[in-house]
C-alpha positions in Angstrom: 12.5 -1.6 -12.2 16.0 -2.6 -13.6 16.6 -5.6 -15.3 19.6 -6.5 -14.2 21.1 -8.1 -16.9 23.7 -10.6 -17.4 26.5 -8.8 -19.6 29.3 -11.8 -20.8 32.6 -10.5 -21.5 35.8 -12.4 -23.2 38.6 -12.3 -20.8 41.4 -11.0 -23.2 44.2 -13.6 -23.8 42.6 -16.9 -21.7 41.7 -19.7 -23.4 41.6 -22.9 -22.5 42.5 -26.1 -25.3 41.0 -23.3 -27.7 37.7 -22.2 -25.7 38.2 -18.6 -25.0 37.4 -18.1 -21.7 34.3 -15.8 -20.3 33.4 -14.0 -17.7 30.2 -12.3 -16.3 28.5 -9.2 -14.7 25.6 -7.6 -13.4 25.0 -4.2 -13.4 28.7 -3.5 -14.5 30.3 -5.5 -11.4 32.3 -8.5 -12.6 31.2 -12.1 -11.5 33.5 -15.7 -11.8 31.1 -17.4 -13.4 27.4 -17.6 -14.7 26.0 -18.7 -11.8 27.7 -16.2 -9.1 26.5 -13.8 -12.1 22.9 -15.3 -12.3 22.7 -15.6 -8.5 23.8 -11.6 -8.3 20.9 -11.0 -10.5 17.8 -12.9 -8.5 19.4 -10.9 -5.5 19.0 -7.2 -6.7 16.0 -8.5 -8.7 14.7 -9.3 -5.6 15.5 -5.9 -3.6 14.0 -3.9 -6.7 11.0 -5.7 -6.0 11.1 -5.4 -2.2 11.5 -1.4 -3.4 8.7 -1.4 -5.2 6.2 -3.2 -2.8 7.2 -0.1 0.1 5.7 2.0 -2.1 2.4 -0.1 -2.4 2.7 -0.5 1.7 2.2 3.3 2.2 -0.6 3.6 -0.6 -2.4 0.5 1.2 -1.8 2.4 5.1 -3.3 5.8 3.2 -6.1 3.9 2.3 -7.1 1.5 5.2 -7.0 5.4 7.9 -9.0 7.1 5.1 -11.9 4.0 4.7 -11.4 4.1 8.8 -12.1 7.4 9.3 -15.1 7.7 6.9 -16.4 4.7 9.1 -15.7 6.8 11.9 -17.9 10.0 10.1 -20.7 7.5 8.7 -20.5 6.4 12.3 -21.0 10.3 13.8 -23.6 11.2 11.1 -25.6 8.4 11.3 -25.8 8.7 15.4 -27.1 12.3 14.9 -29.2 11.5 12.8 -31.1 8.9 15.1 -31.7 11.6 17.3 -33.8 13.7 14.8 -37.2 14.2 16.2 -39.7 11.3 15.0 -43.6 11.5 14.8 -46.3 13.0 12.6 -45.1 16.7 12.8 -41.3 16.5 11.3 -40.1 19.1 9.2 -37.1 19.2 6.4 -35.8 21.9 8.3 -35.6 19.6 11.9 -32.1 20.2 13.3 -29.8 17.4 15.0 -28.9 20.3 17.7 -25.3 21.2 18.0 -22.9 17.7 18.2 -19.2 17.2 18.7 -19.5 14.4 16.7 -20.9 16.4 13.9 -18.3 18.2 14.4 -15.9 15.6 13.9 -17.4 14.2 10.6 -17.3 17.7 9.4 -13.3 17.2 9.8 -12.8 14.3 8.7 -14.9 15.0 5.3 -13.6 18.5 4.4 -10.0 16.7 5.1 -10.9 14.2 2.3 -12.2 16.9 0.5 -15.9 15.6 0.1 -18.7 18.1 -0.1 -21.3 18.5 3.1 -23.9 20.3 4.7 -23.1 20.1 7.9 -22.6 23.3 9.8 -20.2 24.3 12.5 -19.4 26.2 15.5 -17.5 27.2 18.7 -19.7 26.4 21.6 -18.1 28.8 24.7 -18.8 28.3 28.2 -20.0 26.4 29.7 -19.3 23.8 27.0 -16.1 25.0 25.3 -15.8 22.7 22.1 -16.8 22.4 18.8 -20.1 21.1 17.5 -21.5 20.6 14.3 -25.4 20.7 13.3 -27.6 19.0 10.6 -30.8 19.4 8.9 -33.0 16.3 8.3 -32.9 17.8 4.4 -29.8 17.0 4.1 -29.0 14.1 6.3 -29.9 11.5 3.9 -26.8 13.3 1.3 -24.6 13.4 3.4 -24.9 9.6 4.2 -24.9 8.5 1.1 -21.9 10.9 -0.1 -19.6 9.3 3.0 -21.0 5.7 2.0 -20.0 6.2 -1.9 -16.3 7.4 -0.9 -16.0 4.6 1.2 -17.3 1.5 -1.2 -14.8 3.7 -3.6 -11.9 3.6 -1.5 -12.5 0.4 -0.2 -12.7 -1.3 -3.9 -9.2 0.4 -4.4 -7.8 -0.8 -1.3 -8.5 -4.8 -2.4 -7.0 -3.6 -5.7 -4.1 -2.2 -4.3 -4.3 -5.2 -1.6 -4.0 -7.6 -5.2 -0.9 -6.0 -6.4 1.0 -5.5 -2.8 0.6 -9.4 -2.8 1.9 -10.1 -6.2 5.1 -8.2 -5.8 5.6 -9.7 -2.7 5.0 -13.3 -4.3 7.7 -12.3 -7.0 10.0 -11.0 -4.2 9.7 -14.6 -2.4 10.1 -16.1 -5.8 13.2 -14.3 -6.6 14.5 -14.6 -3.1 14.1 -18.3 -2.9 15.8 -18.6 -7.0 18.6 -16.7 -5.6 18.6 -19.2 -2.4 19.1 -22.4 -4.5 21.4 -20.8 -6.7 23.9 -20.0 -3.8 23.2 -23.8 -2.3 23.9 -25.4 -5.5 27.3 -23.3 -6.1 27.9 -24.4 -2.0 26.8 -27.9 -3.1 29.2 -28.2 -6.4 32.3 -26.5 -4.6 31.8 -29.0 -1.8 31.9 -31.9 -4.4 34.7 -30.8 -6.1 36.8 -30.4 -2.7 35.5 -33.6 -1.6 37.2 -35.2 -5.3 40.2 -33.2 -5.2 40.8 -34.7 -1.6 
């Protein structure tokens, strides 16, 4: 982030009952006085900020579809898994059957790159879609891998949540500083019109 600073500069030759007279700038462009310098300052202070704070926006968006589509694999997995068969003969090696919404999970995990056991297939006519299996061995790591990523992402989310709200507090801050800067230079040249008439 710049830092805009306020650079004060002797104009050359003016001085007035023996004050040499100043003037100021911002980023190398000239102001009158201080306060159009200072108020020049708050403003791009404020856009760097506003700048910084898009990037936070996207990071934040990332997050919130990735914690959304885990939900939405958790979601898929867990379903399947309800429909293992219960009772006193069930075996590690009990299948979920072929699922779309297997299949889906399967997606969404190998797009966030998280490990799983879940097979897949092509499923021709008469069904024509993809489906994806599990075995009851592995149904219980696979929950817990999809619940870890999202308590994970989530907890970076509120972090990231944290930060996006401080820079936009700061770009409120600078905005309004800027604000009262411009009314009180509208307020002052108002009075001294108002003396001078």
């Amino acid at each position: 982030m710049a830092s805009h600073l306020i650079i004060q500069d002797e104009i050359p030759g003016a001085a007035v009952y023996g004050v040499q007279q100043v003037q100021y700038s911002v980023d190398g462009v000239l102001g009158r006085d201080f306060t159009a310098a200072l108020t020049a300052a708050a403003f791009k202070h404020s856009v760097s900020i506003e700048k910084a704070a898009g990037g936070y926006v996207e990071v934040v968006r990332q997050r919130q579809t990735k914690v959304s589509e885990l939900g939405e694999a958790l979601s898929c997995i867990s379903a399947a898994i309800a429909n293992l068969p219960t009772g006193s003969k069930i075996s590690n090696d009990d299948s979920t059957g072929w699922n779309q919404g297997l299949y889906r999970a399967a997606t969404i995990l190998n797009k966030y790159g998280i490990s799983h056991n879940i097979s897949t297939t092509y499923l021709p006519t008469p069904f024509n879609y993809y489906a994806g299996a599990l075995q009851r061995r592995y149904a219980q790591k696979n929950q817990s891998a999809v619940q870890y990523e999202m308590d994970k992402e989530d907890n970076n989310l509120q972090q990231d949540l944290v930060s996006l709200n401080s820079y936009l507090s700061k770009r409120d801050s600078a905005y309004s500083t800027a604000a009262r800067l411009v009314s009180k230079s509208d307020n002052a040249a108002k009075s001294t019109i108002h003396n001078i008439s």
